[in-house]
C-alpha positions in Angstrom: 75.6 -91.2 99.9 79.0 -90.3 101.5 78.2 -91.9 105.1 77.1 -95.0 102.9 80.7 -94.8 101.0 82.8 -94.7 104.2 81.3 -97.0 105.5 81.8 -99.7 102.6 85.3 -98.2 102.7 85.7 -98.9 106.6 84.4 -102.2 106.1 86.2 -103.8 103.3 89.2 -102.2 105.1 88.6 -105.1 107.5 88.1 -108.0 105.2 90.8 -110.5 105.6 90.3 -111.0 101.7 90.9 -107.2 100.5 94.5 -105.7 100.7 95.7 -102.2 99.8 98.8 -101.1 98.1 99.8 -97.3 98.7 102.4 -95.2 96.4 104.7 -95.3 98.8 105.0 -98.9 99.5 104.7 -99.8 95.9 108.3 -97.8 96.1 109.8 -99.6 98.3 108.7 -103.5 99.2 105.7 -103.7 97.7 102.6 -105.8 98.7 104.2 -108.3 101.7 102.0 -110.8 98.9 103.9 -110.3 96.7 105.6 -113.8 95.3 103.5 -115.3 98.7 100.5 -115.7 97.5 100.2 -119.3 96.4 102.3 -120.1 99.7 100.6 -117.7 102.3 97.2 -116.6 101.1 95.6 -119.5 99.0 97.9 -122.0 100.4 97.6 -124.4 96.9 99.5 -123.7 93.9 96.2 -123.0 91.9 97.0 -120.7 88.6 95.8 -117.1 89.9 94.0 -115.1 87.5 93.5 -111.3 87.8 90.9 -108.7 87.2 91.8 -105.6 86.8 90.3 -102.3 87.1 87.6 -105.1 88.6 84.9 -102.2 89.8 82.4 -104.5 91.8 84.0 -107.7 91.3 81.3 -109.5 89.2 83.9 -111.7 86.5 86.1 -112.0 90.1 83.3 -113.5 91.7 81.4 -115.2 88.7 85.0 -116.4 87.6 85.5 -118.2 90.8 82.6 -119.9 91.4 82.8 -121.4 87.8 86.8 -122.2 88.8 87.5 -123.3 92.1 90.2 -125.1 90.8 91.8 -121.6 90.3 92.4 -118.4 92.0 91.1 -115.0 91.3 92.2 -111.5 92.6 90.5 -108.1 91.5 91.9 -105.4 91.7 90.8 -101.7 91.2 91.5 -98.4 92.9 87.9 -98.0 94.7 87.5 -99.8 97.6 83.4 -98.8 97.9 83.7 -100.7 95.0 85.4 -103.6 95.6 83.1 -103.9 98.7 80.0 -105.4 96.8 82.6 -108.6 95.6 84.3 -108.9 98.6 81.6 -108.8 101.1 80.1 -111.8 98.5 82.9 -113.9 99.3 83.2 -113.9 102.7 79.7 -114.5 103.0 80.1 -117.3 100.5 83.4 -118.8 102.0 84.9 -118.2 99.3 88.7 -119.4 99.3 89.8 -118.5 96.1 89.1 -114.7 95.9 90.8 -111.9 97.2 91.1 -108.4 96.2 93.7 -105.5 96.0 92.6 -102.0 96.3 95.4 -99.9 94.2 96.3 -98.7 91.1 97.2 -100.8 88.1 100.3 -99.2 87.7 101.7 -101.1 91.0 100.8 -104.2 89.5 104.4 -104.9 89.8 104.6 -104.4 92.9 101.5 -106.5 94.0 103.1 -109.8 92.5 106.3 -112.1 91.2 107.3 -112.6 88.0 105.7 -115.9 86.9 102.9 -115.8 89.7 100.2 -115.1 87.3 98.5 -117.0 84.5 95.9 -115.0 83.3 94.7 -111.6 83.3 91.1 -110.2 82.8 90.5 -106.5 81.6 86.6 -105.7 81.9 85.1 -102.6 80.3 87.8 -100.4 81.4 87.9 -96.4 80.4 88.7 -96.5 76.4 90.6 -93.2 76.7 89.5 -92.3 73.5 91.5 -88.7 73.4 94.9 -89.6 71.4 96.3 -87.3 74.5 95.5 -90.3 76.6 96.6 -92.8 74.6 99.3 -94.0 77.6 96.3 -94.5 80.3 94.9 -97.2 78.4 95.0 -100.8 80.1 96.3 -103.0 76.5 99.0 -100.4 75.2 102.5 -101.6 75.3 103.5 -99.6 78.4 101.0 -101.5 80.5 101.4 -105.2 78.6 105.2 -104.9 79.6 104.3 -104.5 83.3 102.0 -108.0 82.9 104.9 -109.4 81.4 106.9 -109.1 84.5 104.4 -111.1 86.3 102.9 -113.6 83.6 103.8 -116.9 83.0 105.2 -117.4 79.6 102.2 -117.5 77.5 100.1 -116.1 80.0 96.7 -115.0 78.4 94.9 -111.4 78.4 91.3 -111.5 78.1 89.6 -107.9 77.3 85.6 -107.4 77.1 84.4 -103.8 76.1 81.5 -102.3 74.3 84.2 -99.6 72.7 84.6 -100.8 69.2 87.7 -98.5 68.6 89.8 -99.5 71.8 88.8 -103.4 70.8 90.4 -102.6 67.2 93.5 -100.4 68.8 93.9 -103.3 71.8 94.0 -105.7 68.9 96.5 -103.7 66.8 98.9 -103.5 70.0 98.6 -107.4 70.2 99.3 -108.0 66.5 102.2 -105.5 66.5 103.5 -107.2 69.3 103.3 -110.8 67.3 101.2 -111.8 70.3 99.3 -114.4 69.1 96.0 -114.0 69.0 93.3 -116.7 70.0 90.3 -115.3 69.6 88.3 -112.0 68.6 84.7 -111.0 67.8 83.3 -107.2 67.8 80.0 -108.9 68.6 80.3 -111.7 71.4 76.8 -112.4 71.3 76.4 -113.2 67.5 77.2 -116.6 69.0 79.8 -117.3 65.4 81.2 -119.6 67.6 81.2 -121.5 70.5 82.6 -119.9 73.3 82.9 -121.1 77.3 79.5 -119.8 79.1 81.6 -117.4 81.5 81.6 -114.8 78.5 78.5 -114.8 78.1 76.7 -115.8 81.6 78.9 -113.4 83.4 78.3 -109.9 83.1 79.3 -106.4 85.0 77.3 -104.0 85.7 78.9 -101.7 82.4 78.1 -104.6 80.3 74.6 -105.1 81.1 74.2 -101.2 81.1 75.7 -100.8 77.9 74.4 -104.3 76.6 70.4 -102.4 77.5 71.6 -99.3 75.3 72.2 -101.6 72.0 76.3 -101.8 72.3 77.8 -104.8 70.7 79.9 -106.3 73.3 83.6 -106.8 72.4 86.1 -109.8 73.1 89.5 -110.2 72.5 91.9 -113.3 73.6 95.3 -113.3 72.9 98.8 -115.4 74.4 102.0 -113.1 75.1 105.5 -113.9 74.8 107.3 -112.8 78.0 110.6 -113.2 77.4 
C-alpha cells in the first residue's frame, strides 16, 4: 500500500495539471499562479471555481465536464489523492481542471484577490470538538481568507452529511448577513428543483455515507467582500 502511494505521489508530481504549494513559499511569493491563472494556465478569462479539501477530485472533475465554459481547481493537501482526478483529466484532455496540492490555509497565497467566483466545500472534517472549532472550513477565520480572493458576491457552496456543522456553517453565514440562497438538511427530498450536479455528482464520502442512511446536506450562500 505504501509503494502504491508513492507512486501516485511521484506521478501526479509530474502532471502538468497538479501544482504544489509549500509553507515556505506560501511565506514568501506564493504560487507563481497566483493572479496568472486566467492569463498563463487556462489562457480564457473563464470564471474559476475551487474545490477545496477536493480528496479525489470527483465535484472537480464531474463539475467540469458539466461546465466547460468554466474553470475548476481542487485543491487538498494529499497528492495520492488528488491523483485519481488528475490522472482523469489528462487522460480526458481536459483543459479546464487543474489541481493544487496544499493546505487551505495558503489559499491566499495560491490566488488574487477577485480571481475566483465560486468555491465548493465537499464533506470536509466537521470538527465537531468545540476545541476545534477554528479548523473548520465555513468559520469566519477561513471565509475572510475567501474574501481576499472572491469576486464580490462570490458564492460558497458546502455538501455534508453532518447535520450540526450544516446548522453552525449556516449560523456563520447568517451572522455574517451573507445572504443566503439556498439550504436543505435533506438534498434528496427533492422540495425543490435543484441543477443535476448536486445530485448526479457525488464523492466517494457522500456515496459512503449516503449507503449508511445520512441525509445529505446543502448550503448556498453569496458573501459580501468588501
Amino acid at each position: 500500500m505504501a509503494k502504491h502511494k508513492l507512486k501516485k505521489f511521484a506521478e501526479v508530481s509530474s502532471f502538468d495539471n497538479c501544482f504544489f504549494l509549500s509553507f515556505e513559499d506560501s511565506q514568501k511569493e506564493g504560487l507563481h499562479l497566483k493572479g496568472k491563472w486566467h492569463s498563463t494556465y487556462f489562457k480564457n478569462n473563464n470564471p474559476i471555481v475551487l474545490e477545496l479539501g477536493c480528496g479525489k477530485g470527483e465535484y472537480t472533475i464531474g463539475l467540469a465536464k458539466r461546465f466547460p465554459d468554466k474553470n475548476f481547481i481542487g485543491v487538498d493537501i494529499k497528492g495520492n489523492r488528488i491523483w485519481t482526478g488528475a490522472k482523469i483529466a489528462v487522460q480526458d484532455n481536459m483543459q479546464n481542471v487543474a489541481f493544487i496540492r496544499t493546505r487551505i490555509d495558503f489559499i491566499e497565497a495560491c490566488f488574487a484577490k477577485n480571481e475566483v467566483t465560486e468555491i465548493w466545500i465537499t464533506f470536509p472534517d466537521p470538527q465537531p470538538q468545540k476545541t476545534r472549532e477554528r479548523k473548520r472550513l465555513t468559520n469566519t477565520m477561513f471565509i475572510e481568507r475567501y474574501k481576499k480572493i472572491l469576486v464580490e458576491d462570490g458564492i460558497i457552496n458546502l455538501k455534508t452529511d453532518n447535520e450540526p456543522f450544516y446548522d453552525y456553517s449556516k449560523w456563520v453565514a447568517t451572522e455574517n448577513n451573507f445572504e443566503i440562497l439556498d439550504s436543505t438538511n435533506d438534498l434528496y427530498s427533492f422540495d425543490k428543483p435543484r441543477d443535476e450536479a448536486l445530485t448526479n455528482i457525488k464523492t466517494y464520502y457522500e456515496n459512503l455515507f449516503s449507503k449508511k442512511g445520512f441525509k445529505i446536506c446543502y448550503l448556498r450562500y453569496k458573501i459580501n467582500t468588501v
